[in-house]
RONULO-134417 format. One record per residue (C-alpha): y, x, z. Coordinates in Angstrom, 1 decimal. Example, Ala and Ser with C-alpha at 12.3 -4.5 7.8 and 13.67 -1.06 7.14 Angstrom:
residues 2
{c2:-4.5; c1:12.3; c3:7.8} $
{c2:-1.1; c1:13.7; c3:7.1} $
//
This chain:
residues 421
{c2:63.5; c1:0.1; c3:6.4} $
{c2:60.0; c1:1.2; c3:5.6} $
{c2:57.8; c1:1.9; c3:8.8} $
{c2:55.7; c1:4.1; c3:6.5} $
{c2:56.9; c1:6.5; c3:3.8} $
{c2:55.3; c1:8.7; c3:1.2} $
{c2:56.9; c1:12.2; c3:1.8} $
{c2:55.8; c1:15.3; c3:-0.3} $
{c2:57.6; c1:18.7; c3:-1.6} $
{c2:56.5; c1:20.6; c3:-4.7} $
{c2:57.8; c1:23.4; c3:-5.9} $
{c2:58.7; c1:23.8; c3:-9.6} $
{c2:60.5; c1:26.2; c3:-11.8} $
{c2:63.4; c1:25.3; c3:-14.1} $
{c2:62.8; c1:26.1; c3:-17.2} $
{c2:66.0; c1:25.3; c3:-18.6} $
{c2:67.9; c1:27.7; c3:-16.9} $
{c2:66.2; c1:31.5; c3:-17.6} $
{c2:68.6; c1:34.4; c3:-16.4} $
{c2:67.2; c1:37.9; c3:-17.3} $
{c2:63.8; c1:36.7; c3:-18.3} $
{c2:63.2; c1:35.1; c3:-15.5} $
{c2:64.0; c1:31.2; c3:-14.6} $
{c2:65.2; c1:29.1; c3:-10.4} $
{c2:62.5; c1:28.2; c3:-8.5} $
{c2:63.3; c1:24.3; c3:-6.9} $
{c2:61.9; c1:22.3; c3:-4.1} $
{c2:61.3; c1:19.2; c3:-5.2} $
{c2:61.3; c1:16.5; c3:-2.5} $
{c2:59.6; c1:13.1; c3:-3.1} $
{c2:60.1; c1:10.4; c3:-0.7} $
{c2:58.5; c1:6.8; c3:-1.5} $
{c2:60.4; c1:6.4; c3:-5.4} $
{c2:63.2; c1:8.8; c3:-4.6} $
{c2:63.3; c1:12.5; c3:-5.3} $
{c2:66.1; c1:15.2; c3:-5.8} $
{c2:65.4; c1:18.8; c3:-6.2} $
{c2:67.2; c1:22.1; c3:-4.1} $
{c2:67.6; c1:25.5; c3:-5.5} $
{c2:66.2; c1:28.2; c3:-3.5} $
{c2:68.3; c1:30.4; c3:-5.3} $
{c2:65.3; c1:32.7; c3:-6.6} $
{c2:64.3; c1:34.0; c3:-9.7} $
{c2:60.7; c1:34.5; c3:-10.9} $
{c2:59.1; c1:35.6; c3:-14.1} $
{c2:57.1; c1:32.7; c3:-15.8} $
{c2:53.5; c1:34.6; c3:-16.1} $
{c2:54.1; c1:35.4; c3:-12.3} $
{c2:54.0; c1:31.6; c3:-11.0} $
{c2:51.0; c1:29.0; c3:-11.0} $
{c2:52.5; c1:25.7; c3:-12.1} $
{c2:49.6; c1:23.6; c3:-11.7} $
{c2:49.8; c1:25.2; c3:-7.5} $
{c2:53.2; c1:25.4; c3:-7.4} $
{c2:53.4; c1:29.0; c3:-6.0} $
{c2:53.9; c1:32.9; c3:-7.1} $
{c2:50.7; c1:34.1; c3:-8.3} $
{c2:49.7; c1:36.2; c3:-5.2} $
{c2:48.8; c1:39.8; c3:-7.3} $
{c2:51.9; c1:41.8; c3:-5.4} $
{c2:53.0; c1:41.9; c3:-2.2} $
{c2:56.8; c1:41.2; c3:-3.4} $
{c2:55.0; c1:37.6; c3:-4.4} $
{c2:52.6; c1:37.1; c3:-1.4} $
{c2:55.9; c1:37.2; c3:0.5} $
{c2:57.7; c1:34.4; c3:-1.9} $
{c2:54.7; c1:32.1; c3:-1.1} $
{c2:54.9; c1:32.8; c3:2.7} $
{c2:58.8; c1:32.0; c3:2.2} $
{c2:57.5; c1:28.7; c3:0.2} $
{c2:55.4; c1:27.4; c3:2.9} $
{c2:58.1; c1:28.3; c3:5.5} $
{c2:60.8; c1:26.4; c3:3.5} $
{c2:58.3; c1:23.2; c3:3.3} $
{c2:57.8; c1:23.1; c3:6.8} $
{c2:61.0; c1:23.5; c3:7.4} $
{c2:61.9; c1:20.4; c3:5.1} $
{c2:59.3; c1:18.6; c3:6.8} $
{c2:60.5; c1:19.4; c3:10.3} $
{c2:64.1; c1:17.6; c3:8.6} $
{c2:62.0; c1:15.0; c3:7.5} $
{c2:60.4; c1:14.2; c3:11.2} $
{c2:64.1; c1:14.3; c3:12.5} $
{c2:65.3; c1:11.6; c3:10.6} $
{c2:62.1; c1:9.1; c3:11.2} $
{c2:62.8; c1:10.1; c3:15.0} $
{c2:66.7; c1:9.3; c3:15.2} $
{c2:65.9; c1:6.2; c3:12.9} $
{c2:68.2; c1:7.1; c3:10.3} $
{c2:67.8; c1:6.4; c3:6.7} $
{c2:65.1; c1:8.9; c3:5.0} $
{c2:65.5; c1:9.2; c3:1.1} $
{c2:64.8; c1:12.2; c3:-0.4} $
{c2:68.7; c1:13.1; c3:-0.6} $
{c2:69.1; c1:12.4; c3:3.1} $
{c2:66.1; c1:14.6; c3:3.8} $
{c2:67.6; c1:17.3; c3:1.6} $
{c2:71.4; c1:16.9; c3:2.8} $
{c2:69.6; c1:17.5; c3:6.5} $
{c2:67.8; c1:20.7; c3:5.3} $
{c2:71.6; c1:21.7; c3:3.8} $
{c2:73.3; c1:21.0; c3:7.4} $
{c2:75.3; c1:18.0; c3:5.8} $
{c2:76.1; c1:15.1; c3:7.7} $
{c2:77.6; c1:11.8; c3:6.9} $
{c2:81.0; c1:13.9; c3:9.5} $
{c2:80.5; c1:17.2; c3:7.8} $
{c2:80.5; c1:19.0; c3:4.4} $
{c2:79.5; c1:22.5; c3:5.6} $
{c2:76.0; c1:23.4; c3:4.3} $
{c2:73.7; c1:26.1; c3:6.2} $
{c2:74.6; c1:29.4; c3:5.1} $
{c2:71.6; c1:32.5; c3:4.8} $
{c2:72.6; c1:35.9; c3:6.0} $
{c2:71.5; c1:37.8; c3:2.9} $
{c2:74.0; c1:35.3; c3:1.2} $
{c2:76.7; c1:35.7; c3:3.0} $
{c2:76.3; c1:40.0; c3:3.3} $
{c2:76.5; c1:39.5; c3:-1.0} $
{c2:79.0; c1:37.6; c3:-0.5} $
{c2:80.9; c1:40.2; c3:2.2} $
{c2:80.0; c1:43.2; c3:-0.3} $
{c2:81.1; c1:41.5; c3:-3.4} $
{c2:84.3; c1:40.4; c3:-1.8} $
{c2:85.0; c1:43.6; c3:-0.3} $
{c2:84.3; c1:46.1; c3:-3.3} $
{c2:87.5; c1:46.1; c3:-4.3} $
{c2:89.4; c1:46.7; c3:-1.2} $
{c2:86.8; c1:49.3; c3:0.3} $
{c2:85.7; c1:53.1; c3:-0.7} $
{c2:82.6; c1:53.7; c3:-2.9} $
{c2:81.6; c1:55.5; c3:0.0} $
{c2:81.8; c1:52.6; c3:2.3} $
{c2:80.2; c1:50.1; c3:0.3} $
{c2:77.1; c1:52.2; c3:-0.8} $
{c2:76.9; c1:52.2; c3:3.4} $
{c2:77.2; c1:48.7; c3:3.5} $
{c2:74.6; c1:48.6; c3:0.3} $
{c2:72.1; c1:50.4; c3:2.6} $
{c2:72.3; c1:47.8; c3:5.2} $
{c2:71.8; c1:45.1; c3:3.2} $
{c2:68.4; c1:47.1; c3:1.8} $
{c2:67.6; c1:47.5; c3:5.6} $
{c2:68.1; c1:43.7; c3:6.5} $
{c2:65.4; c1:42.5; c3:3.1} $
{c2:63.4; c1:45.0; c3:4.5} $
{c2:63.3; c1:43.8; c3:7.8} $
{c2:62.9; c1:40.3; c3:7.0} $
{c2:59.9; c1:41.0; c3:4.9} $
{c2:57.8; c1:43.0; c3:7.4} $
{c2:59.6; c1:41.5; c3:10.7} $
{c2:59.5; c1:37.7; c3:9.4} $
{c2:57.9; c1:37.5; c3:6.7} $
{c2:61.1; c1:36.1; c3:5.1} $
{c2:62.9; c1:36.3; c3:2.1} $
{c2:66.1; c1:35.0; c3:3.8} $
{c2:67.1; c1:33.4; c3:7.1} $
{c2:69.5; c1:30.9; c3:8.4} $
{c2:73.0; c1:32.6; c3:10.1} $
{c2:72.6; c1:29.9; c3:12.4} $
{c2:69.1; c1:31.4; c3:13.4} $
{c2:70.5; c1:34.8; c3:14.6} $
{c2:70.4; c1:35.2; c3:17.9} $
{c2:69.9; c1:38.4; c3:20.3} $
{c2:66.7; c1:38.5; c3:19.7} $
{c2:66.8; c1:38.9; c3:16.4} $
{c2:69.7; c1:41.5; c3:16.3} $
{c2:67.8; c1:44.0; c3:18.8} $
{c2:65.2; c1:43.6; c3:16.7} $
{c2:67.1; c1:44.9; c3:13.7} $
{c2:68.7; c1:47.8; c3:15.9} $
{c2:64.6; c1:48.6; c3:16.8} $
{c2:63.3; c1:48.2; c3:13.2} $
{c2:66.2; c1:50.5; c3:11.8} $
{c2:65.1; c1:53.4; c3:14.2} $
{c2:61.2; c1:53.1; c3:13.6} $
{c2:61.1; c1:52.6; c3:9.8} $
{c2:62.8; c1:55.2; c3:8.0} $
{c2:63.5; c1:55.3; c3:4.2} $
{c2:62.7; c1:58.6; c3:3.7} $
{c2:59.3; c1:60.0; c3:5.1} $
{c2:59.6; c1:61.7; c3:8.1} $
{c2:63.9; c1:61.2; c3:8.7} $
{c2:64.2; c1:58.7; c3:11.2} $
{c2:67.5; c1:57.3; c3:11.1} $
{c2:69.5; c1:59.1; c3:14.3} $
{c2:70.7; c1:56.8; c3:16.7} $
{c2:74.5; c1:57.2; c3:16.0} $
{c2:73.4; c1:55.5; c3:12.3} $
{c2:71.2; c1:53.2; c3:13.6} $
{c2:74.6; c1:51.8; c3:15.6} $
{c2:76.8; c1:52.4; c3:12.1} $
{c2:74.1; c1:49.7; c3:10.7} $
{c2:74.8; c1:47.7; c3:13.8} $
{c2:78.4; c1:47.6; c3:13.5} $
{c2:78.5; c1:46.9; c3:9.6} $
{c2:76.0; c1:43.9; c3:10.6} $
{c2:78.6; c1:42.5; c3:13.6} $
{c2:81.5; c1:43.3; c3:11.1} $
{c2:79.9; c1:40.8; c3:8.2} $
{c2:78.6; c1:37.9; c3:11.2} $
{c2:82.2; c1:38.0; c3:12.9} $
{c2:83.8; c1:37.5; c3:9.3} $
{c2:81.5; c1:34.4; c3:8.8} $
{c2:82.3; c1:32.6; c3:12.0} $
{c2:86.0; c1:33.4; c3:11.0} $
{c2:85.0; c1:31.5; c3:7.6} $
{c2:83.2; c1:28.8; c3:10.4} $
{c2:79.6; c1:29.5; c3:8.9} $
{c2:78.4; c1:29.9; c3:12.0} $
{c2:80.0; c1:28.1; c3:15.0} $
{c2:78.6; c1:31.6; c3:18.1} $
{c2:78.4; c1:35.4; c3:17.3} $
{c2:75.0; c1:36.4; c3:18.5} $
{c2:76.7; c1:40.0; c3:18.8} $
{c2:78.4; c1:38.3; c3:22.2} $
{c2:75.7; c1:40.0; c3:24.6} $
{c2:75.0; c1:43.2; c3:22.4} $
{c2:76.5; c1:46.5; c3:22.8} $
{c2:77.1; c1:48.8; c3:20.3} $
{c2:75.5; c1:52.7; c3:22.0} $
{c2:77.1; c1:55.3; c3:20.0} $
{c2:76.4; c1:58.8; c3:21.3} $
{c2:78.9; c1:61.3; c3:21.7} $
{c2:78.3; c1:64.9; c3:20.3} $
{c2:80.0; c1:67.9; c3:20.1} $
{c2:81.8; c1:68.3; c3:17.3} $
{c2:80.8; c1:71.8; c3:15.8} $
{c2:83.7; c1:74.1; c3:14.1} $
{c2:83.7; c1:77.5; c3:13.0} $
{c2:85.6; c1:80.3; c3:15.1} $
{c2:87.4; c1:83.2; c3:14.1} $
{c2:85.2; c1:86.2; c3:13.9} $
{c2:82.8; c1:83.2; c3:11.8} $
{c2:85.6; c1:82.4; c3:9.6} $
{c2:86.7; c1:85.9; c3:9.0} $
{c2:82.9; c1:86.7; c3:7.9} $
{c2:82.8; c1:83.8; c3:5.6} $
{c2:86.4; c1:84.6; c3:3.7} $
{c2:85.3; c1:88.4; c3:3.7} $
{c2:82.1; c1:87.9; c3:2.4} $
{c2:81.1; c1:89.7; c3:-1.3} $
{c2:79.1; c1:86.8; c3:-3.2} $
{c2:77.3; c1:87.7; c3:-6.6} $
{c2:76.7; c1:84.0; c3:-7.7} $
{c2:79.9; c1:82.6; c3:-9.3} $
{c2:78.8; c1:78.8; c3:-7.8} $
{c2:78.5; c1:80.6; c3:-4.0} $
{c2:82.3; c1:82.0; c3:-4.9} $
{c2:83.7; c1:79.2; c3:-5.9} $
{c2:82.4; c1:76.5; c3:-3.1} $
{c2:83.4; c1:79.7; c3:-0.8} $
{c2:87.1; c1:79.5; c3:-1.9} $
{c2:86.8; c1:75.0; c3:-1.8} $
{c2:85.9; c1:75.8; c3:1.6} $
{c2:87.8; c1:78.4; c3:3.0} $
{c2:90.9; c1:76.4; c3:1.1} $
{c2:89.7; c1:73.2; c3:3.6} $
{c2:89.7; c1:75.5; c3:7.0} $
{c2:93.4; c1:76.3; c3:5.9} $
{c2:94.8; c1:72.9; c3:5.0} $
{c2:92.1; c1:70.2; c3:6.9} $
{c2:92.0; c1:68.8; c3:3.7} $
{c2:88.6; c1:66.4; c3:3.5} $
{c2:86.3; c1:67.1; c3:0.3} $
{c2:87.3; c1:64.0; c3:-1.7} $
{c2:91.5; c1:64.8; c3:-1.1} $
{c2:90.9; c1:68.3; c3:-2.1} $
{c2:88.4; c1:67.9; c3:-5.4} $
{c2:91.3; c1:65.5; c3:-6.6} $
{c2:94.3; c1:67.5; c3:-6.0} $
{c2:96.2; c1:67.8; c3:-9.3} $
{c2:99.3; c1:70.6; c3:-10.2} $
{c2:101.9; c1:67.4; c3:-9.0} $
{c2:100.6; c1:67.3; c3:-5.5} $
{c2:101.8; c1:70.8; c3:-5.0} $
{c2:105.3; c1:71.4; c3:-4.2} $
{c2:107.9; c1:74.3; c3:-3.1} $
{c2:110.1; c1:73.3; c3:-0.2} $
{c2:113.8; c1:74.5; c3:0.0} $
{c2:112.6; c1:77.0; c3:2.2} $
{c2:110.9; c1:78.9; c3:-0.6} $
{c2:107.3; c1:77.4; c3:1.3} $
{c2:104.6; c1:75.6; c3:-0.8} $
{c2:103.3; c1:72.5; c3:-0.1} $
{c2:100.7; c1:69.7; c3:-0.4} $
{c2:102.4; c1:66.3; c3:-0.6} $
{c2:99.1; c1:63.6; c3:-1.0} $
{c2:97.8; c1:60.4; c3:0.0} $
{c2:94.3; c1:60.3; c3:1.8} $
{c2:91.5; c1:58.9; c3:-0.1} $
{c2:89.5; c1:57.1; c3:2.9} $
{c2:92.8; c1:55.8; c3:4.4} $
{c2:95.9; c1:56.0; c3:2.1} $
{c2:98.0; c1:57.8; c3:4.6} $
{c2:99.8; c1:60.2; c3:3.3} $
{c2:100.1; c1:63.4; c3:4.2} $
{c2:102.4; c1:66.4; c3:4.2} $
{c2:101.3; c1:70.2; c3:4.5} $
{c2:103.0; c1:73.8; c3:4.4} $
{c2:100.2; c1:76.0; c3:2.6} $
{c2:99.1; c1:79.1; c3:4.7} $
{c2:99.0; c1:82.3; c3:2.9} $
{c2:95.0; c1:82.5; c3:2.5} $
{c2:95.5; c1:78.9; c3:1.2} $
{c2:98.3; c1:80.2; c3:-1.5} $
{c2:96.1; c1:83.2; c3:-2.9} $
{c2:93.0; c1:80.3; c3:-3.9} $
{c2:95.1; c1:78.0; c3:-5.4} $
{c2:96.5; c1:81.5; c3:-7.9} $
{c2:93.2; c1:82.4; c3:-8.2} $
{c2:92.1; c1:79.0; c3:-9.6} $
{c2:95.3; c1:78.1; c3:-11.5} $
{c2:95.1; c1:81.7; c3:-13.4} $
{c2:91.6; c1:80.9; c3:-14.3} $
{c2:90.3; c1:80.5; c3:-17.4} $
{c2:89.6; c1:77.3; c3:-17.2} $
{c2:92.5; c1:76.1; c3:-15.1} $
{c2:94.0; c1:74.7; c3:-18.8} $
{c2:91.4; c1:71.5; c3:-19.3} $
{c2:91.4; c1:70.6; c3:-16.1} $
{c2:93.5; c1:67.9; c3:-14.7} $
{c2:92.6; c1:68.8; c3:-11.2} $
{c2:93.9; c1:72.0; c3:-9.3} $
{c2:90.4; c1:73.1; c3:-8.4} $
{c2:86.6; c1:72.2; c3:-10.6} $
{c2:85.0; c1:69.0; c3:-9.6} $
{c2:81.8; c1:70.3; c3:-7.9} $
{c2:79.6; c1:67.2; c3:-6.2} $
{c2:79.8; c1:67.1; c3:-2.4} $
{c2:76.2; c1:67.6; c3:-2.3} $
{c2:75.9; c1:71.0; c3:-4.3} $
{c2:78.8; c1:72.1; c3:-2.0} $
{c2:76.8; c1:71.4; c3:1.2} $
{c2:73.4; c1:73.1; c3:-0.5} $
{c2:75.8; c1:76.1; c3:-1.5} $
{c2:77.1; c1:76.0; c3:2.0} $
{c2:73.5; c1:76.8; c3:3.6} $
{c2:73.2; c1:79.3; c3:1.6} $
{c2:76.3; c1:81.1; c3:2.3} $
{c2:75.7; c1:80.3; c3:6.0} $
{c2:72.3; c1:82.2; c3:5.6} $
{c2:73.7; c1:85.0; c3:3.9} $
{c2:76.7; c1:85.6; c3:6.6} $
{c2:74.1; c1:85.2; c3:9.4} $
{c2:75.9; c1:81.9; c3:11.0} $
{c2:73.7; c1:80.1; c3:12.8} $
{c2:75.9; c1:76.8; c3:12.8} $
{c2:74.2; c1:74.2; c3:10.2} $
{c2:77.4; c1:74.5; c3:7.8} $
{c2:78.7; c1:71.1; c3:6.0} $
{c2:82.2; c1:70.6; c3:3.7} $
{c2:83.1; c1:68.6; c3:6.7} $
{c2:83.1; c1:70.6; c3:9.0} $
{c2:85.8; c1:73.0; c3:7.7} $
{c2:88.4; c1:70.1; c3:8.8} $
{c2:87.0; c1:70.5; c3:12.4} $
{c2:87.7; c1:74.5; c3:11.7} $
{c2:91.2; c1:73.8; c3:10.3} $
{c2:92.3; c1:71.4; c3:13.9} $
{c2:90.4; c1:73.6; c3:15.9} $
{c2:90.3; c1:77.1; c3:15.1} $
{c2:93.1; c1:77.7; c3:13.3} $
{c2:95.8; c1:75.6; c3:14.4} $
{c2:94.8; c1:73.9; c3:18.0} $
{c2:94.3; c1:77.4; c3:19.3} $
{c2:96.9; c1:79.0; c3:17.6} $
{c2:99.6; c1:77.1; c3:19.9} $
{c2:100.3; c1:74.0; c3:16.9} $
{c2:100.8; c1:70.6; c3:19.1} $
{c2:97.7; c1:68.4; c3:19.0} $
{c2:100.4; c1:65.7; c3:17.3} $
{c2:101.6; c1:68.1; c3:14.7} $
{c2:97.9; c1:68.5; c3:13.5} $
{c2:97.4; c1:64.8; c3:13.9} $
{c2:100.1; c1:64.5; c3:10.8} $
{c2:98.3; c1:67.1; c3:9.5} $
{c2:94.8; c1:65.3; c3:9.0} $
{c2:96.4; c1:62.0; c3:7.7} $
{c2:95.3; c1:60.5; c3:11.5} $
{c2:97.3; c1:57.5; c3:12.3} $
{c2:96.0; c1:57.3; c3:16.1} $
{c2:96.0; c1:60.3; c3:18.0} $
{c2:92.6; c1:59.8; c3:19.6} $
{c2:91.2; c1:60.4; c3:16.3} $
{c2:92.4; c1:64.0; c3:16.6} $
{c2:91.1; c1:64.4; c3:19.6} $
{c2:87.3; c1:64.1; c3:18.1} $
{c2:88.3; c1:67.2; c3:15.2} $
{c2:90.3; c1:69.1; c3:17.6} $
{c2:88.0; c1:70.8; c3:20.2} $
{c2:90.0; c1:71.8; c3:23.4} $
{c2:87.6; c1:74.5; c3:24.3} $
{c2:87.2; c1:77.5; c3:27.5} $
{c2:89.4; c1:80.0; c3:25.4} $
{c2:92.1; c1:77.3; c3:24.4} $
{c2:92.4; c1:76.7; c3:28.5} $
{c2:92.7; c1:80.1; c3:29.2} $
{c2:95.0; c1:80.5; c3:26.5} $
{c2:97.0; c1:77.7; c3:28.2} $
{c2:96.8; c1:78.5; c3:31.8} $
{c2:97.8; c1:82.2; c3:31.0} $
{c2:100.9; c1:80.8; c3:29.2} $
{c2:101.2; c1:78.3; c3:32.0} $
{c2:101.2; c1:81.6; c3:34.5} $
{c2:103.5; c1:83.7; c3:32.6} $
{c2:106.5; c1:80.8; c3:32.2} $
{c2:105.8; c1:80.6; c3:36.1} $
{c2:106.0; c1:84.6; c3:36.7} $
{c2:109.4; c1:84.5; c3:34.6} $
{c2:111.0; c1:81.5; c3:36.9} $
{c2:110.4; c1:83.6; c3:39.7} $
{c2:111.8; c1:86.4; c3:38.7} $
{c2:115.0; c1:84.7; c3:37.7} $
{c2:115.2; c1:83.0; c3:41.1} $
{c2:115.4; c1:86.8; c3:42.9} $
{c2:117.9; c1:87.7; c3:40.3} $
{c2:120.3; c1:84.9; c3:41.4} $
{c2:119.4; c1:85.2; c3:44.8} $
{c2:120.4; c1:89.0; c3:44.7} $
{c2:124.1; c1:87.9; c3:43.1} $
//
C-alpha cells in the first residue's frame, strides 16, 4: 500500500441526466488513478453553476447555501478519507466513498438524511393519512429546510447526527421564527411539530436507519386549556338571531345544525340524503362514518336539527346537489362566524369547531345524557377524548349534587314510611 496518496473531490454536474431543466450535481472523488462519483441528490439549473469552480454561482442566497453544503460535504469526505489512512485500511476512491455511505465490508445499510427519510415518511403515508394531516406534516418538513438553512447552514443532515441538541434546537427555532409576520407559532403547535418530528425518527429506527431515538431525553410540553363552548342563553341568541346576508344565514343554520348533532365540519359538509334515516320509532337519524377516524357513528336528530335539514332539502337548490347541505370552505365558515359572533354581541372568539364542544357540553352533558352516550355520539373510541369536548362545569355540579340530594331526601322519607308500618 502507498504511504502517500493523491486524494481530491470535485464537484461536477451530470449532464446526461436533466429532470425539469435542471441536471444531479456529483462529488467526484479522485484517489491516486481511482475515482467514482456520488450523487448528492440535488438539482441545479446549468447557467446557475461554475464548471470551471465547481460550485453554484453565488448570486442568491438559495445557492450561497448549496456551496456552504458543498464545502461541508468535502470535508466531510475528507474526514472519511483521514479515517481510513488512520485504521490502515485500504483507501481507493470507492472505499473512501462506501465510508462516506456508512458501508462496511459487515454491512449494507447506507447513512440515511432526515429530509430523506421525512419524503420518504410523507410519500409513504399520503395514502393512508387525511389531507388535513399531511398538509401538517408538509409544514414540518418546510420548518425543518428552514431550520437547517439558517440553524446549520445545511441543505440536509445525517439521522445519525440528531441528537438532543439538535431537536431542542428545532422546538426553539419553531417558536422564534414564525411563517407569518407577527404569528408566532403557540406553544401547543410548536409541540404538534415536535411530535410529527418524534413520530417520523421513531419509524426510521423501526426501519433500523438509525440504531438510538434522540427523542429518548425530550419531553413533549403540551399545555392544557380550557376548552371554550357556547351556553344556552348564547346559543339561543345565535339560533334566534334575524341575519340579512344569505351567506351569514346559511353558515348560521351549518352551525347551529353542528351544536345539535356534534357533527365536525368535514362529516357534516359531506352528508348526502343516504346518511339520513327514520328509525322504527318514527325518529330520524344520521347513520355516518367519521372522516378523521372512520368510526362510525349513530345519531337521533333533535328537533332544531330536523327543521335545517327541511329547510335545505326544500331549497331551490337542494336538486343538484349531492350533499344534504352547500359545500361552503371551512375558512369562509369561520370568517362568517366572527361576524355573526359580532353581530349577537358574544364575546367568545367563535370557530366551526367549537359547535362540537357546544353539542357535548351544553346541550347534552348538562342536559342529564351520560358522558359515554355522548362519547358514541362524537365517533370517540376512548372516553378520555370526551372528557376534553365535554366540560363538567359549576352549574353541571350543582345540577348533580341537587339531584344527588333529592334521591337522598326520597330514601329518607321511605325509611319513616316503613318504620311507621
Amino acid at each position: 500500500m502507498r504511504s502517500t496518496n493523491t486524494f481530491g473531490v470535485h464537484f461536477t454536474l451530470k449532464l446526461s441526466r436533466m429532470v425539469e431543466g435542471k441536471f444531479p450535481i456529483y462529488a467526484r472523488i479522485v484517489i491516486n488513478k481511482s475515482r467514482c462519483e456520488l450523487a448528492l441528490k440535488y438539482l441545479i439549473k446549468r447557467e446557475d453553476w461554475n464548471g470551471i469552480r465547481g460550485e453554484a454561482k453565488s448570486k442568491s442566497d438559495e445557492l450561497k447555501v448549496l456551496n456552504s453544503y458543498l464545502e461541508e460535504t468535502r470535508g466531510r469526505i475528507a474526514a472519511h478519507y483521514r479515517e481510513l489512512i488512520l485504521n490502515k485500511k485500504e483507501v481507493t476512491a470507492e472505499s473512501v466513498k462506501n465510508s462516506y455511505l456508512g458501508i462496511t465490508e459487515n454491512e449494507n445499510d447506507s447513512n440515511y438524511t432526515l429530509l430523506w427519510a421525512v419524503n420518504e415518511h410523507n410519500n409513504k403515508m399520503s395514502s393512508a393519512l387525511k389531507p388535513g394531516t399531511m398538509k401538517n406534516y408538509f409544514t414540518t418538513a418546510r420548518y425543518l429546510k428552514e431550520f437547517l438553512k439558517k440553524k446549520y447552514k445545511l441543505l440536509d443532515i445525517d439521522l445519525k447526527k440528531l441528537n438532543y441538541e439538535f431537536i431542542s434546537n428545532f422546538e426553539f427555532f419553531i417558536k422564534t421564527n414564525p411563517f407569518k409576520e407577527n404569528d408566532p407559532c403557540t406553544n401547543n403547535g410548536a409541540m404538534k411539530h415536535m411530535e410529527r418530528l418524534k413520530k417520523i425518527v421513531s419509524w426510521a429506527l423501526k426501519n433500523e436507519w438509525i440504531n438510538k431515538n434522540p427523542f429518548v431525553n425530550f419531553h413533549l410540553k403540551f399545555k392544557k386549556y380550557e376548552r371554550e363552548c357556547l351556553n344556552e342563553i348564547e346559543l339561543s341568541a345565535i339560533k334566534n338571531q334575524e341575519l340579512e346576508n344569505p351567506m351569514l344565514q346559511k353558515v348560521r343554520d351549518l352551525f347551529v345544525f353542528s351544536c345539535y348533532t356534534g357533527l365536525a365540519y368535514i362529516d357534516l359538509i359531506e352528508l348526502r340524503p343516504q346518511h339520513l334515516l327514520r328509525g322504527i320509532d318514527s325518529i330520524r337519524w344520521i347513520k355516518t362514518t367519521r372522516e378523521k377516524t372512520g368510526v362510525g357513528v349513530n345519531i337521533p336528530l333533535l328537533l332544531p336539527a330536523v327543521e335545517i335539514i327541511d329547510k335545505f332539502q326544500n331549497g331551490d337548490s337542494a336538486l343538484i346537489r349531492e350533499t344534504v347541505f352547500p359545500k361552503i370552505s371551512n375558512q369562509e365558515m369561520n370568517r362568517s362566524l366572527k361576524v355573526i359572533a359580532e353581530i349577537c354581541g358574544i364575546k367568545k372568539y367563535l370557530t366551526f369547531h367549537l359547535a362540537r364542544h357546544t353539542f357535548a357540553t351544553t346541550v347534552t352533558l348538562m342536559n342529564g345524557v351520560p358522558i359515554e352516550t355522548i362519547s358514541k355520539l362524537l365517533g370517540h373510541t376512548k372516553l378520555s377524548t370526551t372528557m376534553i369536548y365535554a366540560k363538567v362545569n359549576q352549574a353541571k355540579i350543582g345540577m348533580d349534587m341537587e339531584l344527588l340530594q333529592n334521591k337522598l331526601d326520597n330514601t329518607k322519607e321511605k325509611g319513616k314510611l316503613v318504620a311507621v308500618r
